[in-house]
Each structure stands twice: as structure tokens, then as C-alpha cells.
N, C-alpha and C positions, 0 to 999 in steps of 0.2 A: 822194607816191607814190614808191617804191624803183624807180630808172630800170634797174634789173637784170631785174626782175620783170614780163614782156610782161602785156602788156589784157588782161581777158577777151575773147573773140572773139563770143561770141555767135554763132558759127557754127549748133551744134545748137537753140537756139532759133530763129533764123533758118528753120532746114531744115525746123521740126517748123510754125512760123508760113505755110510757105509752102504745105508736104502740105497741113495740115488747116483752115486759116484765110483767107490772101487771098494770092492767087498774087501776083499785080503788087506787093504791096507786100513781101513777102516776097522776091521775087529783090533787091530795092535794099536789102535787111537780109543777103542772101547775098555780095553783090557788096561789100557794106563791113567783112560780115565776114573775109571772105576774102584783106584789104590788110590785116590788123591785124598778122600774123605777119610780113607780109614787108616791112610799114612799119619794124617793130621790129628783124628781124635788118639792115636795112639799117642801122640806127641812127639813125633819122628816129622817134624816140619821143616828140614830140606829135602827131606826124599818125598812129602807132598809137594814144594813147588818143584823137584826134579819134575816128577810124574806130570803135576799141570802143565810144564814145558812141554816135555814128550807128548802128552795127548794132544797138545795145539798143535806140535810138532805134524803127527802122526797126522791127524784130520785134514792140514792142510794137504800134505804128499795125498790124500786120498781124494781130494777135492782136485788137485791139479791132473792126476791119473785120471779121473774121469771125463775132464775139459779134453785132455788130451787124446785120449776113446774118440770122443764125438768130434772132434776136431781130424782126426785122421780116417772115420768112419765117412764125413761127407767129402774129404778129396778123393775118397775111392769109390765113391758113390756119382762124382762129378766124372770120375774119369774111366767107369764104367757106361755113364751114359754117354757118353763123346764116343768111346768105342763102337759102341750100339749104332748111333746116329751118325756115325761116317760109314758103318757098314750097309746102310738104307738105301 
């Protein structure tokens, strides 16, 4: 990797993983993206890309927690209405 050229940040995935996916793990994808820039202009450019790992890191785990939410949200939703409608 070109030690000129800062990490991606993963900041806006971060932000989009935390609105609409899983809050708690989304702020620690916010809070690691947000040391990626300022790891770098310090000039401490492994612990920038450590932090760009970790934020990508962090956003996806917040991204998969939320599929997972709404994934277990409609088999109980499925199997509340089955309940309902054999009780009819």
C-alpha cells in the first residue's frame, strides 16, 4: 500500500450501518472510523490502516446484526400468524 494515500475510512458506511442496521455496533465502526484520518495526518500510518480494517470490520458486524434483526423479526411474525390462524 502507497504510505501517501490515507485508508478508506469507512466513516459513511459506518453512519448508514448504525441509522439503519444495529446501533451499538455501528457507533464502535463510527468511533474507529473516525481515528483513520487523524491516525494518518499524525503520521502513525499502521494504526490508520489498523483503524480502516476495524471500521470495515465493525460496519459489516453492524450490517449483518441488522439482516439478522429483520430476518428473525419475520419468522416470529410468520409463526405468530400461524398461531392466530389455527386458533380461528
Amino acid at each position: 500500500m502507497n504510505s501517501n494515500i490515507c485508508p478508506k475510512t469507512y466513516l459513511v458506511e459506518a453512519i448508514l450501518a448504525t441509522i439503519f442496521c444495529c446501533l451499538p455496533l455501528g457507533i464502535v465502526a463510527i468511533v474507529k472510523a473516525s481515528g483513520v484520518s487523524s491516525a494518518f495526518a499524525s503520521g502513525n500510518h499502521a494504526e490508520a490502516k489498523r483503524l480502516s480494517e476495524d471500521a470495515g470490520k465493525w460496519a459489516k458486524y453492524a450490517l449483518f446484526a441488522g439482516l439478522a434483526g429483520v430476518v428473525l423479526y419475520v419468522i416470529y411474525m410468520v409463526v405468530v400468524f400461524a398461531s392466530v390462524a389455527s386458533m380461528a
